[in-house]
C-alpha positions in Angstrom: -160.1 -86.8 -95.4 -159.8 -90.3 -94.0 -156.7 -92.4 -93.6 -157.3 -95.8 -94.6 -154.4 -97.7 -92.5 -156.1 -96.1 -88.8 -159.7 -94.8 -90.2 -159.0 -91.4 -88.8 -160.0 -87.9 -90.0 -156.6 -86.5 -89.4 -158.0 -84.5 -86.9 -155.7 -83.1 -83.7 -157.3 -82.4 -80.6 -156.7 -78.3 -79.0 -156.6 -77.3 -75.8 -160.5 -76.4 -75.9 -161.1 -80.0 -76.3 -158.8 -80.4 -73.4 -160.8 -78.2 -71.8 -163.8 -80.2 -72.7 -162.7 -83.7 -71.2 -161.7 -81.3 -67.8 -165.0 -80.1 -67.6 -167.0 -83.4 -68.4 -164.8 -85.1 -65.9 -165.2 -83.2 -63.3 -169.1 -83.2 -63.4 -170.0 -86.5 -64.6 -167.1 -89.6 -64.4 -169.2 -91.3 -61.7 -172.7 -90.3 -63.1 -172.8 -93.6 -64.9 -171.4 -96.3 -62.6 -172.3 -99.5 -62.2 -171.4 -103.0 -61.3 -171.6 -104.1 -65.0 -169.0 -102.0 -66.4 -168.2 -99.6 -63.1 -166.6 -96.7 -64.6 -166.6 -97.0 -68.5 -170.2 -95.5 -69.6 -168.8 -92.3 -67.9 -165.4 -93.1 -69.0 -166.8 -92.9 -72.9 -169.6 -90.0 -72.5 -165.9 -88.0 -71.2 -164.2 -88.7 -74.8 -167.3 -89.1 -77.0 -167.1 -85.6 -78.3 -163.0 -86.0 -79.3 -163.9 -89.7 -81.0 -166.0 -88.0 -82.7 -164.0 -85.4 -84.2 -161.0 -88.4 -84.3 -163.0 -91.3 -86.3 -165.8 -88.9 -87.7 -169.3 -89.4 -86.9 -171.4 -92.3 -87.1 -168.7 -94.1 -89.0 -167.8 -98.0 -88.2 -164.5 -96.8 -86.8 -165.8 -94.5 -84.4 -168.7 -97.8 -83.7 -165.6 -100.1 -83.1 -164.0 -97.1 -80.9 -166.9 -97.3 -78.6 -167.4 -101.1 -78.2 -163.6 -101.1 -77.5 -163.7 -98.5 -74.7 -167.1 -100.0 -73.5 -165.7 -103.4 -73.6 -164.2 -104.6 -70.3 -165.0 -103.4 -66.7 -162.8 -100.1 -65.7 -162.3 -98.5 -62.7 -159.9 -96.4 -61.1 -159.2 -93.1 -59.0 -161.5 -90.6 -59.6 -158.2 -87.7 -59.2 -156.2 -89.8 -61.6 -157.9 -91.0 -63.9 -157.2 -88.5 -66.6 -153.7 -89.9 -67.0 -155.0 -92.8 -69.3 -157.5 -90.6 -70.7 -154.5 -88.4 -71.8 -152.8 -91.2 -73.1 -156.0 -92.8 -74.4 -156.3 -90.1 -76.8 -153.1 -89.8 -78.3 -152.5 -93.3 -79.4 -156.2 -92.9 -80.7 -155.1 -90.2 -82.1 -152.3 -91.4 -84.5 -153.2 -95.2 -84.8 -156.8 -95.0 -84.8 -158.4 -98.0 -84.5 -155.0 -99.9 -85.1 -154.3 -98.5 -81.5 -157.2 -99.6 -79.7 -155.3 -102.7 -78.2 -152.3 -100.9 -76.5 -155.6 -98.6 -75.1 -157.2 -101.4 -74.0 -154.2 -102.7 -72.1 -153.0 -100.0 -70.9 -156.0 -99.2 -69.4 -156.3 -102.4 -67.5 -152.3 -102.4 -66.5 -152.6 -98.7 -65.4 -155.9 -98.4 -63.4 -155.0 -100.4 -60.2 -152.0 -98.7 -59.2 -153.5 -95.3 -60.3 -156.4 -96.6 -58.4 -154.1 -97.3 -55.3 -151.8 -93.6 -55.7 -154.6 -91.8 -56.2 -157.5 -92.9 -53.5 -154.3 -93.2 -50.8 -153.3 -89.9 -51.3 -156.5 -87.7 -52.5 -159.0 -90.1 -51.4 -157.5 -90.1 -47.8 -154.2 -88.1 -47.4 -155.2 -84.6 -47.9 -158.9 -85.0 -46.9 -157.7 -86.4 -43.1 -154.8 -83.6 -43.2 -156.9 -80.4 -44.2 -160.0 -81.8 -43.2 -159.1 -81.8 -39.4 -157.4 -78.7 -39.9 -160.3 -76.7 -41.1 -162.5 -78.7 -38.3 -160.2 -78.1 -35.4 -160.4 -74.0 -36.5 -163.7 -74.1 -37.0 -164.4 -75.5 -33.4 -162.3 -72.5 -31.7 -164.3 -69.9 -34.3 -161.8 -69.4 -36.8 -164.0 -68.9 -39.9 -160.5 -69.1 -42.0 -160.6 -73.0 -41.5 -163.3 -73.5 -43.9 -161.2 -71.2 -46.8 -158.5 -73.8 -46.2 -160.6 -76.9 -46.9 -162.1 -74.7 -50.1 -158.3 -74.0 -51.2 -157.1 -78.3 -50.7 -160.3 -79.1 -53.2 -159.4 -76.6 -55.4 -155.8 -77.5 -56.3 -157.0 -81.0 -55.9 -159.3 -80.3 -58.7 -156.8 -77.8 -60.9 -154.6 -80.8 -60.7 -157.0 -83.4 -61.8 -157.2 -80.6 -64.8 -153.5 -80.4 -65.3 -152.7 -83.7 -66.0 -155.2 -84.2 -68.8 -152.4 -81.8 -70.9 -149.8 -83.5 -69.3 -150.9 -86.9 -70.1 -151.6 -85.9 -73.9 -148.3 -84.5 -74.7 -146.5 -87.3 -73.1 -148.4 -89.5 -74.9 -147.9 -87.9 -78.3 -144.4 -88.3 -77.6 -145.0 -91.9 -77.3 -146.4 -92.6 -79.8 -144.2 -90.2 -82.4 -140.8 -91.5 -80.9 -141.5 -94.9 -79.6 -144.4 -95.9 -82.0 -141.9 -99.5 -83.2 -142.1 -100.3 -79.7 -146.1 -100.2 -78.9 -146.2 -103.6 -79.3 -144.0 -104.4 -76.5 -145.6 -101.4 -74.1 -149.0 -103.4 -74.9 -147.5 -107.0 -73.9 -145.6 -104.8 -70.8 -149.3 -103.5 -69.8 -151.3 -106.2 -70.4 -148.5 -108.8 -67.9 -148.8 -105.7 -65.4 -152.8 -106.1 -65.6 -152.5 -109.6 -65.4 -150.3 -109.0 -62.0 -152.5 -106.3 -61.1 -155.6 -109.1 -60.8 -153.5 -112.1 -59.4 -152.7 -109.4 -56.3 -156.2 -108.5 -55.8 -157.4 -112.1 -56.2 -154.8 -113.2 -53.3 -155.6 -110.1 -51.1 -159.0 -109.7 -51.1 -160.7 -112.8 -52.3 -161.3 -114.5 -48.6 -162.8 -118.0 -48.8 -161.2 -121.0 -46.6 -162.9 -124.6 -47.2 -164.8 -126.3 -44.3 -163.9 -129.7 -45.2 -162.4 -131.8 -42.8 -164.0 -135.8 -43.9 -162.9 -138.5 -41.6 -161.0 -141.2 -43.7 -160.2 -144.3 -41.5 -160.9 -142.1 -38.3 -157.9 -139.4 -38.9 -159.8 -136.1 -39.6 -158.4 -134.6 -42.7 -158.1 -130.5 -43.0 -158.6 -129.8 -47.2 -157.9 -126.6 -46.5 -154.2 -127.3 -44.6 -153.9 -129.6 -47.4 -155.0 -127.4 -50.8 -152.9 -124.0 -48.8 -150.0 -126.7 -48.6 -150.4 -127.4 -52.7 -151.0 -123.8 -53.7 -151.8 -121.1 -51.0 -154.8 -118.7 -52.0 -155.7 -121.8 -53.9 -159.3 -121.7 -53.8 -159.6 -117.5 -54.0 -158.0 -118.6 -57.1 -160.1 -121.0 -58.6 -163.3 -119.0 -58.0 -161.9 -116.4 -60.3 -160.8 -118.8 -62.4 -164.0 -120.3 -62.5 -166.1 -116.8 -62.8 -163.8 -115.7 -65.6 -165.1 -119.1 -67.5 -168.5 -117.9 -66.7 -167.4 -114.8 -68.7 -166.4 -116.2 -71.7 -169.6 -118.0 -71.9 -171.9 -116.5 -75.3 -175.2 -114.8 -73.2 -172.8 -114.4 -70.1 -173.0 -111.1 -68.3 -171.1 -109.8 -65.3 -174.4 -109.3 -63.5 -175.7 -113.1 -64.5 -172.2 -114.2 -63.6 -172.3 -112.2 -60.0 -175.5 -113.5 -59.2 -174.5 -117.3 -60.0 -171.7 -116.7 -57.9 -174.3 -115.2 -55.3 -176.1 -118.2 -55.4 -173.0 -121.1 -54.8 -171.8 -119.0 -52.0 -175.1 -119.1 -50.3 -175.8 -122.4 -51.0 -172.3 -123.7 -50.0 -172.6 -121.6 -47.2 -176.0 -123.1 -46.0 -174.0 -126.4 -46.3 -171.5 -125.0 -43.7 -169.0 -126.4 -47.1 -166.9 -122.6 -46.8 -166.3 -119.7 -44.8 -165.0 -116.0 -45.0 -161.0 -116.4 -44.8 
């Protein structure tokens, strides 16, 4: 049986599908990364099964599903990510291909500061922590350090587990009890992406113009002049100018890295810009 309004099948995802995303997760969220789309082929092979079951198989929905997921870059914390999968799923769930914008946003609002929680704390945290506490044991010959590191990964990974169920119940509950308000959660997610790109532009986009012309012999700084206008100005206007390249029809992210490549090279040759 398929609703017509969300093109589902009705179905509701168990805890052996749970199960399913835990295992596929664990073993191959990385497997498919790559500079086009980063994390997004591995993010779809990890749900493909439950779309499946969701939209039905080989059906346009279940197409559109796909594209959707596939659609911009993702990439996030490896020991978090299963938060938006969670929530992923239950908005597919009930809205079916209605739903696929909040998804979308949501994905792009959540992953950086997932990305940031979960790398700080997993990524570097506990390793550093019970990493040089295993070491240091194993140094003076106490074989009970390497048990310890063993234990850390463990939860570490039962916890990546755990909050697949977590993320899926509270997610039902969102969209069950708060289902009139999506549409503001998707504007809410898709200013926080917004945010979440203007930050990373500022803070790690360094490029400083060279510039300094001599106009009736008083050398003039551009750069003084444009940080003075707009600080982070020109960061700002390369991304600016890359996202352009990405609305362009034939325009890839690969084409688009590799024209960007070739101006910084070029302009660097020139001795027109510099590393900030």
């Amino acid at each position: 049986m398929t609703t017509m309004s969300s093109k589902t099948t009705g179905y509701k995802l168990t805890k052996a599908d749970l199960r399913q995303i835990n295992i596929r997760n664990l073993v191959g969220f990385q497997a498919g990364w790559n500079y086009e789309r980063m994390q997004h082929s591995g993010y779809l092979w990890i749900i493909l099964p439950q779309l499946r079951k969701i939209y039905g198989d080989n059906t346009e929905a279940l197409k559109t599903a796909c594209r959707t997921q596939c659609s911009p870059f993702f990439n996030t914390s490896n020991f978090l990510n299963t938060i938006i999968t969670g929530i992923d799923l239950a908005i597919e769930e009930t809205e079916g291909v209605e739903g696929l914008e909040t998804v979308a946003s949501l994905k792009t609002g959540l992953m950086g500061p997932l990305a940031s929680i979960g790398d700080s704390i997993f990524g570097s945290l506990l390793p550093t922590i019970f990493g040089a506490l295993a070491a240091n044991m194993a140094m003076e010959g106490n074989p009970l350090g390497i048990f310890i590191w063993i234990a850390s990964c463990v939860v570490v990974d039962w916890f990546r587990c755990k909050q697949t169920y977590i993320a899926y119940d509270q997610g039902m509950k969102l969209v069950t009890t708060m289902s009139d308000k999506l549409n503001a959660i998707t504007d809410a997610a898709t200013v926080m992406g917004v945010f979440m790109v203007g930050a990373l532009v500022s803070t790690n986009v360094g490029i400083v113009l060279t510039i300094n012309p001599n106009i009736g012999g008083v050398p003039l700084n551009v750069q003084d002049i444009l940080n003075n206008i707009c600080p982070k100005l020109v960061p700002a206007a390369l991304v600016g100018f890359v996202y352009w390249l990405l609305g362009r029809k034939g325009m890839t992210s690969t084409k688009a890295i590799f024209i960007v490549l070739v101006i910084g090279i070029v302009f660097g040759a020139l001795n027109l810009v510099a590393k900030g």
